[in-house]
KEZA-229752 format. One record per residue (C-alpha): residue number from 0; residue in one letter; x, y, z. Coordinates in steps of 0.1 Angstrom, whole numbers, plus 2048, in hexadecimal, padded with zeros to 3 digits. Layout:
# residues N
SITE, NUM, A, X, Y, Z
...
END
This chain:
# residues 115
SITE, 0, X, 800, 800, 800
SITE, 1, X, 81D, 81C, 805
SITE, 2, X, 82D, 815, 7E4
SITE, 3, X, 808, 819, 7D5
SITE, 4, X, 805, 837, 7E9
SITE, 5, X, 827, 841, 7E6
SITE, 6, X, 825, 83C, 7BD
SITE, 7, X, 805, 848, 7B5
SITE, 8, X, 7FE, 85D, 7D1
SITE, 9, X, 7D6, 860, 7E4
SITE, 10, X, 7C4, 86F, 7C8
SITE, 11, X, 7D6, 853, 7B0
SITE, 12, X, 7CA, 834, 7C7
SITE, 13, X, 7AB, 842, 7C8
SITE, 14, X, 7A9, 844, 7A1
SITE, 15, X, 7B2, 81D, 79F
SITE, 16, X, 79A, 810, 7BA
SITE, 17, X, 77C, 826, 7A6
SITE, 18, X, 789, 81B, 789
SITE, 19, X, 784, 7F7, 791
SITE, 20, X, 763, 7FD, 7A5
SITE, 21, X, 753, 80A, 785
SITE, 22, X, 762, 7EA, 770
SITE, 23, X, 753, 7D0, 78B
SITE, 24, X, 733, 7E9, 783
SITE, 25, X, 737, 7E5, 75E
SITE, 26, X, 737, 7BF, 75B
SITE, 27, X, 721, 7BB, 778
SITE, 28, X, 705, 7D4, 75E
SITE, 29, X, 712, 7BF, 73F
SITE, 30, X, 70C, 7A0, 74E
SITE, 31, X, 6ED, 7A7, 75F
SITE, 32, X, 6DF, 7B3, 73F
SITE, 33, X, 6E6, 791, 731
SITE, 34, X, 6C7, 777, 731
SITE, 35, X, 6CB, 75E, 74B
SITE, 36, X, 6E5, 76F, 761
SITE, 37, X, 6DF, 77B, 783
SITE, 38, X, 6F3, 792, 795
SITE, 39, X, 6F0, 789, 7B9
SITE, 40, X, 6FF, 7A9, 7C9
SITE, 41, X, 700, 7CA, 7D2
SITE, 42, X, 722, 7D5, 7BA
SITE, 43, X, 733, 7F0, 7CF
SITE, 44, X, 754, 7E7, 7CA
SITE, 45, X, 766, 7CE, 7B5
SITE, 46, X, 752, 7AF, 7BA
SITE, 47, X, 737, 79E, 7A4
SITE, 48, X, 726, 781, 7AE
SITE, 49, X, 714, 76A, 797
SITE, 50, X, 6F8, 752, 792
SITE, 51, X, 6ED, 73E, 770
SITE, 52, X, 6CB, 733, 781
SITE, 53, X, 6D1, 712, 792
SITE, 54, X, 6F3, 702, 7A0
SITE, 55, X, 6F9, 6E9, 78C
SITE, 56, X, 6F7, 708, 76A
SITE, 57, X, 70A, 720, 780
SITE, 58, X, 729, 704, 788
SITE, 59, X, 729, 6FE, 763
SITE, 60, X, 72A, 720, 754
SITE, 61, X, 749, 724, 76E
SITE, 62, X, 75A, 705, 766
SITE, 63, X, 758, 70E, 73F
SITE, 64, X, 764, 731, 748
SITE, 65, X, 780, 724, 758
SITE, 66, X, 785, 707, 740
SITE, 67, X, 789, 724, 722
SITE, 68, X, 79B, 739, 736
SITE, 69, X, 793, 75B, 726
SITE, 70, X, 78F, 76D, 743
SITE, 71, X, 794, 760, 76A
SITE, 72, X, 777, 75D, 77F
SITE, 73, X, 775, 746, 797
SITE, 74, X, 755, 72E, 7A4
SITE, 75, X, 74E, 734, 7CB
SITE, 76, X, 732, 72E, 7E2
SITE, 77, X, 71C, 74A, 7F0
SITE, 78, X, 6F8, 74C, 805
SITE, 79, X, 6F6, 72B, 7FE
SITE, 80, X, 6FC, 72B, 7D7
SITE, 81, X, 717, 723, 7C0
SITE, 82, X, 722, 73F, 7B2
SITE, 83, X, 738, 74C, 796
SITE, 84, X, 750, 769, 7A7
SITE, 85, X, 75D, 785, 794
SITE, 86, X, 778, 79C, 7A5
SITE, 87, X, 787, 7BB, 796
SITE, 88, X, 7AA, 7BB, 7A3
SITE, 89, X, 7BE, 7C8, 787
SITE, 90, X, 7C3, 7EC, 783
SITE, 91, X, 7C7, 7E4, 75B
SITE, 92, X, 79F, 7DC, 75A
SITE, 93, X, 790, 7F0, 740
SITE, 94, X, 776, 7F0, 728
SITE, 95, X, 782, 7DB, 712
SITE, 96, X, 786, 7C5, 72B
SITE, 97, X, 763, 7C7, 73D
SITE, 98, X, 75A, 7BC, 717
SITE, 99, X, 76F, 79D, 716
SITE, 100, X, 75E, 794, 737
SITE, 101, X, 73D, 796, 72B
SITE, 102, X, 741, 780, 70E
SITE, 103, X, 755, 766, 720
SITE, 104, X, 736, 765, 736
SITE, 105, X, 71B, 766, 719
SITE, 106, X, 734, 74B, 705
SITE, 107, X, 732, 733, 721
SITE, 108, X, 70E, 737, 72B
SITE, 109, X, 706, 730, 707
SITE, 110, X, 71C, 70F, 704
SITE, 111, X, 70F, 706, 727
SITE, 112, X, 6E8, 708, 717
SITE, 113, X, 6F1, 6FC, 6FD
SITE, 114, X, 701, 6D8, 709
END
């Protein structure tokens, strides 16, 4: 944390920790826009947590995530669901980025329906 601070200076950390609030906010809106996803949180930081419906669609969407490895998201277990977790940890996250993770969501959900 002092080399952050130390590097980028207050307003500079605050930049970055905005900056990936409102890209946990993007994919949580893209996502959540998408038929069959449901976004189980409140997103006021940098984590997105996921549903596809039942377990058993939400454990396979998440294993073909992984298993194309596009993006990393990770399975996880939450209020008594399985859930797919998305965490915006890398201060590169950008748009085009948010994009990727969008489609790598839509992409599996489709193969997932369509097995």
């Amino acid at each position: 944390m002092w080399a952050a601070l130390k590097s980028l200076g207050r307003d500079g950390v605050a930049a970055q920790v905005g900056g990936l609030a409102a890209a946990a906010a993007a994919i949580a809106a893209g996502l959540g826009a998408l038929d069959g996803v449901e976004v189980l949180n409140d997103v006021g930081y940098t984590q997105v947590c996921l549903a596809f419906g039942d377990d058993d669609t939400t454990r396979a969407v998440t294993a073909r995530i992984i298993e194309e490895g596009k993006v990393w998201m990770s399975g996880s277990h939450w209020r008594d669901r399985h859930i797919l977790r998305v965490s915006v940890s890398n201060w590169h996250t950008a748009g085009e980025d948010v994009a990727t993770a969008v489609d790598a969501v839509r992409s599996a959900l489709a193969a997932v329906r369509n097995s």
